[in-house]
C-alpha positions as CSV (number, residue, x, y, z in Angstrom):
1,X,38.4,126.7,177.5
2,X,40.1,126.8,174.1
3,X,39.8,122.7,174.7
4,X,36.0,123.0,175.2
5,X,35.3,125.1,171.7
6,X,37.3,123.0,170.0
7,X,35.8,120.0,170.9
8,X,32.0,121.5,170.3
9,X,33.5,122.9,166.8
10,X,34.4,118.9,165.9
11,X,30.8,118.1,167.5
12,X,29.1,120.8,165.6
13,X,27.4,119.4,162.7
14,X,25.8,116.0,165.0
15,X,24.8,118.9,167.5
16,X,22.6,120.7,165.3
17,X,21.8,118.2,162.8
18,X,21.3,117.3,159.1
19,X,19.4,119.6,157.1
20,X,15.4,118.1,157.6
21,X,14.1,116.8,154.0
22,X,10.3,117.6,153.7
23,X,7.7,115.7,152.3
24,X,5.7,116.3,149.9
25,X,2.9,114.5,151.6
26,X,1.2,113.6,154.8
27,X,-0.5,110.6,156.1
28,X,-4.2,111.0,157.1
29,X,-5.2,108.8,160.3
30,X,-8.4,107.4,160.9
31,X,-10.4,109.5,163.6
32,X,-9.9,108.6,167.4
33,X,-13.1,106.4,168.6
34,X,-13.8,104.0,171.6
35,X,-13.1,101.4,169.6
36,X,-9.9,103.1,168.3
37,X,-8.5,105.4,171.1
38,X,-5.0,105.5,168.9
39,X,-6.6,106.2,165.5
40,X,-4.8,103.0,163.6
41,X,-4.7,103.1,160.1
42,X,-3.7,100.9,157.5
43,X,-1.4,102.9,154.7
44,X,-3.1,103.1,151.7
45,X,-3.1,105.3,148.7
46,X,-6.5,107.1,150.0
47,X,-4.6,107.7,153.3
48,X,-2.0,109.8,151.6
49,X,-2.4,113.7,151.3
50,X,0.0,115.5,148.8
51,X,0.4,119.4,150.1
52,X,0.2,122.3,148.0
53,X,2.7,124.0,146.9
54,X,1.9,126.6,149.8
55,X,2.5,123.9,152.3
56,X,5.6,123.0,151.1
57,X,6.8,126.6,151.5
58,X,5.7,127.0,155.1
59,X,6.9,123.4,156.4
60,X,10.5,124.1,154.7
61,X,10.6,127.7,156.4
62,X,9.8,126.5,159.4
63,X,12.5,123.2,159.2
64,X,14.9,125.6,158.1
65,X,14.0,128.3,161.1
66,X,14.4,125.4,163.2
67,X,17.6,124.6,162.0
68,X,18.8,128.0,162.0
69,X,17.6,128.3,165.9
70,X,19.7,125.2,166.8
71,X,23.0,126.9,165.7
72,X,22.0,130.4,167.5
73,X,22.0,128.2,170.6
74,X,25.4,126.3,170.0
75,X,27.1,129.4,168.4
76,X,25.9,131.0,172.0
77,X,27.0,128.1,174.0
78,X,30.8,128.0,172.5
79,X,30.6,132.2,172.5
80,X,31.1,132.6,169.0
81,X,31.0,136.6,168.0
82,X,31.7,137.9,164.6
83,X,31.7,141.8,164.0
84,X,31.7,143.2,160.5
85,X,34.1,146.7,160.5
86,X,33.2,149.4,158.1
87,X,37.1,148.9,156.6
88,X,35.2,145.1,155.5
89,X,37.4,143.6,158.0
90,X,35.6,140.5,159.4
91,X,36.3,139.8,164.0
92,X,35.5,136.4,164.9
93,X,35.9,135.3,168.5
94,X,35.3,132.4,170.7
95,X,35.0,131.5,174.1
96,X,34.4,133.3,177.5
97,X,35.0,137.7,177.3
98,X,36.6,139.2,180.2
99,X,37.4,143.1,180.0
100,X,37.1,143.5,176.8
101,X,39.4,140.9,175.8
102,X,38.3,137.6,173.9
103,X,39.7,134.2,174.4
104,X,40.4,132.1,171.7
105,X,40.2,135.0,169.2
106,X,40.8,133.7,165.7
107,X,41.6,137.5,164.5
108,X,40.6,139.7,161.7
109,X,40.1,138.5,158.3
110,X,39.2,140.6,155.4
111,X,35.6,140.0,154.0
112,X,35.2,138.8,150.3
113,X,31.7,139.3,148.9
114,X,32.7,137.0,146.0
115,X,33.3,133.7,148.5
């Protein structure tokens, strides 16, 4: 097991990916027809749409919640578990739990709100 997390720790950042870049524009298409089931379009300038600012906003949130839900799922799939004490100490764990008792436990570090 320790094998396994290590090996989806070296894996981590191609698993969940680079951070998405978002335009700052969109393409228009022509409207679907008969005689264009696909809605081809030729790039031109009057095919380009710049978003507002608002947009921009939304479409990076929702990269970024994207992102953010692709390490929930590999953080869950290695059985990564972190535990803040009240002392400020900092308990991260990995791999499989049995009775209380966590595999692969990288032990308690002391929290720094400065790093």
């Amino acid at each position: 097991m320790p094998g396994l997390v290590d090996a989806y720790l070296r894996d981590l950042p191609e698993l969940v990916g680079r951070e998405r870049i978002v335009r700052e524009y969109e393409t228009v298409p022509e409207e679907r027809t008969e005689s264009n089931p696909l809605g081809a379009y030729t790039l031109t300038p009057e095919s380009v749409r710049h978003l507002s600012e608002e947009e921009l906003a939304e479409r990076r949130l929702d990269a970024e919640d994207a992102r953010c839900a692709r390490f929930r799922e590999i953080y869950a799939m290695i059985g990564l578990q972190v535990a803040i004490h009240p002392s400020g100490a900092l308990d991260i764990s990995l791999g499989a739990r049995s009775s209380g008792s966590s595999l692969g436990s990288k032990g308690v570090m002391p929290w720094d709100e400065s790093g």
